[in-house]
C-alpha positions, 0 to 999 in steps of 0.5 A: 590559564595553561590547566584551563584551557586544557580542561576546557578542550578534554571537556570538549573533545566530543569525538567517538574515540574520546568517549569510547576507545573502541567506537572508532574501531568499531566505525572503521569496520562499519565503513570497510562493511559498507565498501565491501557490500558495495562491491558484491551487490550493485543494484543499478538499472536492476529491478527490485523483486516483488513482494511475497504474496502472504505479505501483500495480503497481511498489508492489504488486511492492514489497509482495510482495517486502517481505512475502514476502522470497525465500529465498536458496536453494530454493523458497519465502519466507521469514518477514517480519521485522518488527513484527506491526502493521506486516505487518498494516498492509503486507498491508492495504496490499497489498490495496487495491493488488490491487483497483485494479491488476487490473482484468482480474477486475472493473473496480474504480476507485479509489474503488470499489477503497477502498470495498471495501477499507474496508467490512470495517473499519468493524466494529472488531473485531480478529478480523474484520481478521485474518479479511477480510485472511486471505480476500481473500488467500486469493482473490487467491492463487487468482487469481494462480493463473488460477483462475476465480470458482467453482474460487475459492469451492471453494479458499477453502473448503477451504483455510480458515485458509490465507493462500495455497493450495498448488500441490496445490490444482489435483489437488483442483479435477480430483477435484472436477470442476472443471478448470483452464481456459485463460484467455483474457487 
């Protein structure tokens, strides 16, 4: 009975050290490693740095071809295929990305860029997520599309409800009197 029980307690000494004599050197170390990162960087009440611009752009590449998957043939994209709280979420996402990462249109910082961002949603109410997310897309359409502020305004008046705008919205900005301008970037 003696032999068995030992047996049994030798099988069931699962401990690191039972199975590898050296893991629980190798823990100790780890456990030091953390004390000592501990006591050379304390982070509280300190801000994180921002992102690095050509990172926010690969994410924002990402995003767009997440949301916006290309069709295998033709023109245009096809639906996202996926949870509706997630495409929300991506497309929030997608935005706070934008403001940060096109600082060409209005200088926005990181912290700026999430105040914007933020601002909306502190209302709590679901139609007012769907309508601000709906309107900041429509807007960063048409400036992807190098319109300028006020031919910006007019589309996103026009084309209300719309997440982004048509190729035939430059024949309305010239019935409109409102040309397409070269731009200068």
């Amino acid at each position: 009975m003696a032999d068995s029980e030992e047996a049994t307690s030798k099988t069931l000494d699962t401990t690191p050290q039972a199975e590898h004599p050296q893991a629980g050197n190798d823990l100790d170390d780890l456990e030091e490693a953390d004390e000592s990162d501990d006591e050379q960087e304390d982070l509280s009440g300190h801000k994180r740095a921002p992102p690095l611009i050509p990172a926010c752009n690969s994410a924002l590449s990402d995003l767009n071809d997440i949301l916006s998957p290309r069709r295998r043939s033709g023109i245009g994209h096809d639906l996202f295929e996926g949870d509706n709280l997630l495409w929300k979420r991506l497309e929030m996402m997608e935005m706070f990305l934008w403001n940060y990462c096109k600082p060409a249109l209005e200088p926005l910082m990181w912290i700026r860029a999430s105040e914007c961002f933020f601002f909306p949603f502190s209302l709590d109410t679901d139609g007012n997520h769907n309508r601000y997310a709906t309107c900041s897309l429509r807007f960063m359409d048409a400036y992807r599309k190098g319109l300028n502020g006020k031919q910006a305004v007019f589309t996103a008046r026009k084309y209300r409800g719309h997440r982004t705008l048509p190729l035939s919205v430059f024949d309305d900005l010239e019935k409109a009197d409102m040309p397409r301008q070269k731009s200068t970037v």
